[in-house]
N, C-alpha and C positions, 0 to 999 in steps of 0.2 A: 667474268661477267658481273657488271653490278647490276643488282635486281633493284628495279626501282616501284613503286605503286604509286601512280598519277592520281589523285582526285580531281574530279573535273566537279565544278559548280555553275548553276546557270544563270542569267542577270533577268529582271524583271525588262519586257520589252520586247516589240517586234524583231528588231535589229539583232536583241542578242540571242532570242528564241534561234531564229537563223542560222545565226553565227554557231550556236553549240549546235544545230540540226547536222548541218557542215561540217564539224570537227569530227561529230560521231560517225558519219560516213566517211571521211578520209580515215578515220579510225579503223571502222567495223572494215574498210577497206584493206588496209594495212596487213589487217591480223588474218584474213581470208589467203593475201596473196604469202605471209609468213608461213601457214601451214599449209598451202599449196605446195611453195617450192621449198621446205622445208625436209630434207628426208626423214620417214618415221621412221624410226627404230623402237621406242618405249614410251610412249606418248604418258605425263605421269601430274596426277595433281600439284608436283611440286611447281611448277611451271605457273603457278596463281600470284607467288611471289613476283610474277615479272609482268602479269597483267593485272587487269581490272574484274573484278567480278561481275563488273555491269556483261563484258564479253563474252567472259567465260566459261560461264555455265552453257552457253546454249551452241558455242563454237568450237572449243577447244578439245581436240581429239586427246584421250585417254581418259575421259569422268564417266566410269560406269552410270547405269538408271540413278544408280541410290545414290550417286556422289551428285548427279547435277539435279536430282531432287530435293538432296538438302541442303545445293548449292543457293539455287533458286529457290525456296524458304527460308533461308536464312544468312541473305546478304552481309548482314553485318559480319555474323561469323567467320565467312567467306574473306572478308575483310583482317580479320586477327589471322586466320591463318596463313594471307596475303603477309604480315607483318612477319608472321612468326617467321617464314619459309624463308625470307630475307636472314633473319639474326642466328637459324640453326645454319644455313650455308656458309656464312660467316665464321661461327664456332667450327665446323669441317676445316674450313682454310686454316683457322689458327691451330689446328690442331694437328693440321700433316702440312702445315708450312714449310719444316725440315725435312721432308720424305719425298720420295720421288715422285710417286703419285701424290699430290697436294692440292687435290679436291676442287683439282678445277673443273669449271664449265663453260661451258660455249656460250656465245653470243648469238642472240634470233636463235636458240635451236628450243623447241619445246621439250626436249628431251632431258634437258637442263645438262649432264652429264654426257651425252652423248651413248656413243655404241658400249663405251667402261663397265655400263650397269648391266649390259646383257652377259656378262661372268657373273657366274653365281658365288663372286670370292668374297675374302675379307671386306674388301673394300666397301662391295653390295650392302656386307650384312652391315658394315657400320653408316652408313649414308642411311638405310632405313631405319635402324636404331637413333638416329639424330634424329632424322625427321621427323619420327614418329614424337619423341620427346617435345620436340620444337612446336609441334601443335597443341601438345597438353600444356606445355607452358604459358604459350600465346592466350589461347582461351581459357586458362584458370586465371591468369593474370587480365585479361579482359574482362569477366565476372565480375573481378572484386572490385576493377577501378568503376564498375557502373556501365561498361561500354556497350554492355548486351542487354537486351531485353526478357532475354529468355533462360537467365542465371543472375545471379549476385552473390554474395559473399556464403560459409559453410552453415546452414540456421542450424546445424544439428550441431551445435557447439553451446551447450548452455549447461550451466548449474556449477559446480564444485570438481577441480581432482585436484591431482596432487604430481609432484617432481620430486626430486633429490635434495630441493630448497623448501619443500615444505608445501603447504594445501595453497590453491589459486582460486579466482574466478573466473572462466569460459565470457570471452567478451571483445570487443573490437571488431575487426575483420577478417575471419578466418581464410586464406585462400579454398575456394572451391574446389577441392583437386580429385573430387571423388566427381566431379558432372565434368570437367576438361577431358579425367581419362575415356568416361564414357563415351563422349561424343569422339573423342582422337578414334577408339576403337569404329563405332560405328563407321567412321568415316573414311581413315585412312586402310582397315581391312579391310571393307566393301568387295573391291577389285578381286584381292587374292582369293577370297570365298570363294568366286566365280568359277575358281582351278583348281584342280586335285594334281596337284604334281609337286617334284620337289623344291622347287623355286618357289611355288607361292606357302609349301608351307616353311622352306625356310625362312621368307619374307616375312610370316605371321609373328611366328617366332622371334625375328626381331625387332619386329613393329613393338611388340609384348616388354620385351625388355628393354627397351626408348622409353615408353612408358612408366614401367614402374623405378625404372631411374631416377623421374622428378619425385617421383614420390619418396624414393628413396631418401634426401636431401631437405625433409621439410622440417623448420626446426622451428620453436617457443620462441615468440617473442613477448615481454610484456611489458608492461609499464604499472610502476609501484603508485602505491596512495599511503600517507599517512604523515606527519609530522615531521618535520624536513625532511623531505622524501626516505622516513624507516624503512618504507618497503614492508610495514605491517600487515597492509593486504597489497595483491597483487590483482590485477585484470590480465590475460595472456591468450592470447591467439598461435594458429599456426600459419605460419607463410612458407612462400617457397625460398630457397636457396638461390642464390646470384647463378643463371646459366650455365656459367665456368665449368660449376662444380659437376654436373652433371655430362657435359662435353667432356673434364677430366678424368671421370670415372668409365664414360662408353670406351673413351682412347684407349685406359687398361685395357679392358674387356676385347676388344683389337687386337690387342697383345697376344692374348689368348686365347684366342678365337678357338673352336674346336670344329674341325672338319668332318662332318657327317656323311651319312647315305641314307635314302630312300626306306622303308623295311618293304617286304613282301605285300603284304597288303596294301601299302601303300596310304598308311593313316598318321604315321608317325617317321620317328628315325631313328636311326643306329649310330652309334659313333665309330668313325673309319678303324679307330687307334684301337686295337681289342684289349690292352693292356687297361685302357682305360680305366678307370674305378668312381669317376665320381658324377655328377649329375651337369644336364645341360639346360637345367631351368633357367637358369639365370646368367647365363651365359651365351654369347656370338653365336652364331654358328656357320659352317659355309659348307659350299660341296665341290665349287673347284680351287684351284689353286690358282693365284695370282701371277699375272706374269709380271716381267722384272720392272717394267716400265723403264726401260733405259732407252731405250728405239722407239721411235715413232711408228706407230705399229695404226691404222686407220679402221682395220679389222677390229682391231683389240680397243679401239678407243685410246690407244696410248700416245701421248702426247712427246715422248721422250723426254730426255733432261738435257740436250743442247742448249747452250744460252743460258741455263740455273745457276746463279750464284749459288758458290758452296765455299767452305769454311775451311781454311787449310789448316786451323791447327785444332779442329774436332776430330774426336774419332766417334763419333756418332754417325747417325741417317745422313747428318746435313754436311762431313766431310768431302774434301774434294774427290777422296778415291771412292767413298761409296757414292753421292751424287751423280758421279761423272762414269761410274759403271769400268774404273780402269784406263776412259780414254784420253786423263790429261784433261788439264784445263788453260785459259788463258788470265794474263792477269795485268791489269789497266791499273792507273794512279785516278785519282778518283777524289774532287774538292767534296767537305760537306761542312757540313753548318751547324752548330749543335749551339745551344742555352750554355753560357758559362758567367762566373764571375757574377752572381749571383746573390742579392743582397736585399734584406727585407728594410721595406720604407714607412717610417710613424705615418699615418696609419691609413690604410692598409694595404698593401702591397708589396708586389715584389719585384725588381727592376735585375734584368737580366744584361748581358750583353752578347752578340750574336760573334763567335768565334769561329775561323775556319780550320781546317784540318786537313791535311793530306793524307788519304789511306790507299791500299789496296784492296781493291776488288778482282775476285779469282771465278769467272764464269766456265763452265764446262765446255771441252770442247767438241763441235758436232763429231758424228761418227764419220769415218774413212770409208769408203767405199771399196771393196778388192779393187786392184789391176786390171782382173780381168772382165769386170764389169764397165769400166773406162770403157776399154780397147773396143767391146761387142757395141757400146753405142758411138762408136764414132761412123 
């Protein structure tokens, strides 16, 4: 699904007053009859990515009291997280592009993932651990460009430290990332408060670690002063890290997820594995287990891998034998078009030429159904 966010503007005029009065009812229309016949399954602020906040807040089933309270004060925000919800779904895709499960979503469905998220697996715990990251980022990175009203850059950055290079001055524009986490927390844990069970706390948990992932990542930048740029003195701020980095690191942390329980009272958890030794602070966590996603499974939200291109001479995720789950693949000739011959022009540029190529492409083959499942629907 591409998540898109539409700005509508309005034109001075009877005509066009009109005109946008019309649009917002075919709109306000639209999105009434979308979550009517939409089936709920997990109704979830991520879903702000695909509308408008003008709608949102006051329509869209899953915004707890406090989500469309500080939806509706704070439109703009509403708006970065609109952005952000777009570029972490994105960073998902690129991240399990090779996997069977590969972070897809539905089209028109508010649930954005569909029935997938109601497992409490791996999968879960890294989708909330992105998202949650993708809103700290969104709005610390909104702050400092000026976009908000109600943040701007880190003022608690002033006077003198010091690095590994020697003493600096505190100056520029520090990313805000101590008021992004805050609001991510208030905003995206809101829901899970509401529940005392295992799901929301393991949901908290890795809302918590999306979070301090960006932080994780935040690194000096400065810019020198002094007589052909000495670097005598320095001015240096903190920013965030490029996305990537933080999408490459939650993917580890996927890796090794560690599978929890519930404890008796019911306030924290246990780790399944008793052997276990070390701590789940900062780590995934999940409480069931993944199914294989090889089948189309409508319960499971699984989409299967029929039709997946896969790679026949990897032995990773993205292999034809693991892709295709053992069932064989099919395999086409296939024109493409790639930049070649390639030459830089005084000045400036670069003049390419457009080459074709014949490849194979080896897509997975659907499943087979028994015999005897034929025979009973004839």
């Amino acid at each position: 699904m591409k998540i898109d966010m539409t700005r509508t503007g309005s034109r001075n005029g009877t005509i066009s007053r009109h005109s946008s009065n019309s649009t917002s009812k075919l709109y306000f229309t639209f999105i009434l009859l979308l979550l009517i016949f939409t089936p709920r399954v997990d109704s979830s602020w991520w879903y702000i990515g695909a509308l408008g906040a003008r709608v949102i807040c006051d329509n869209i089933p899953g915004l707890v009291n406090k989500q469309r309270q500080l939806c509706q004060r704070h439109p703009d925000l509403m708006q970065s997280i609109g952005e952000g919800a777009k570029e972490w779904i994105r960073e998902c895709q690129h991240q399990f592009r090779h996997h069977r499960w590969n972070c897809s979503t539905l089209d028109r469905d508010h649930t954005v993932f569909g029935r997938v998220m109601l497992r409490s697996s791996r999968e879960a715990a890294f989708v909330y651990a992105i998202s949650s990251a993708g809103v700290v980022y969104a709005i610390t990175r909104a702050c400092s460009q000026g976009d908000l009203k109600i943040c701007s850059c880190d003022a608690q950055k002033r006077g003198q430290a010091s690095d590994n290079r020697g003493e600096f001055d505190w100056g520029g524009c520090s990313d805000n990332i101590n008021y992004g986490i805050k609001f991510t927390k208030t905003f995206v844990d809101a829901r899970e408060k509401m529940v005392k069970d295992a799901r929301a706390l393991m949901n908290l948990h890795n809302n918590r670690c999306g979070r301090m992932a960006v932080k994780r990542f935040m690194k000096l930048e400065c810019k020198c002063h002094g007589v052909s740029g000495s670097c005598a003195l320095r001015t240096c701020w903190l920013a965030m890290s490029d996305f990537r980095r933080t999408g490459d690191y939650l993917r580890k942390k996927y890796n090794t997820a560690i599978e929890v329980t519930m404890n008796q009272d019911g306030t924290g958890f246990m780790v399944a594995d008793k052997d276990f030794k070390g701590t789940t602070k900062n780590e995934l966590v999940y409480v069931e287990k993944s199914p294989d996603y090889c089948l189309m499974d409508r319960a499971a939200g699984s989409l299967g891998t029929a039709g997946r291109v896969c790679n026949k001479s990897s032995r990773g995720t993205d292999s034809c034998e693991v892709m295709c789950c053992g069932r064989g693949y099919d395999t086409m000739r296939a024109k493409r078009v790639t930049k070649c011959e390639c030459k830089f022009k005084w000045c400036c540029a670069v003049e390419c030429k457009d080459c074709e190529n014949t490849v194979d492409v080896h897509t997975c083959k659907p499943h087979r159904r028994p015999d005897w499942l034929d025979q009973t629907r004839r």
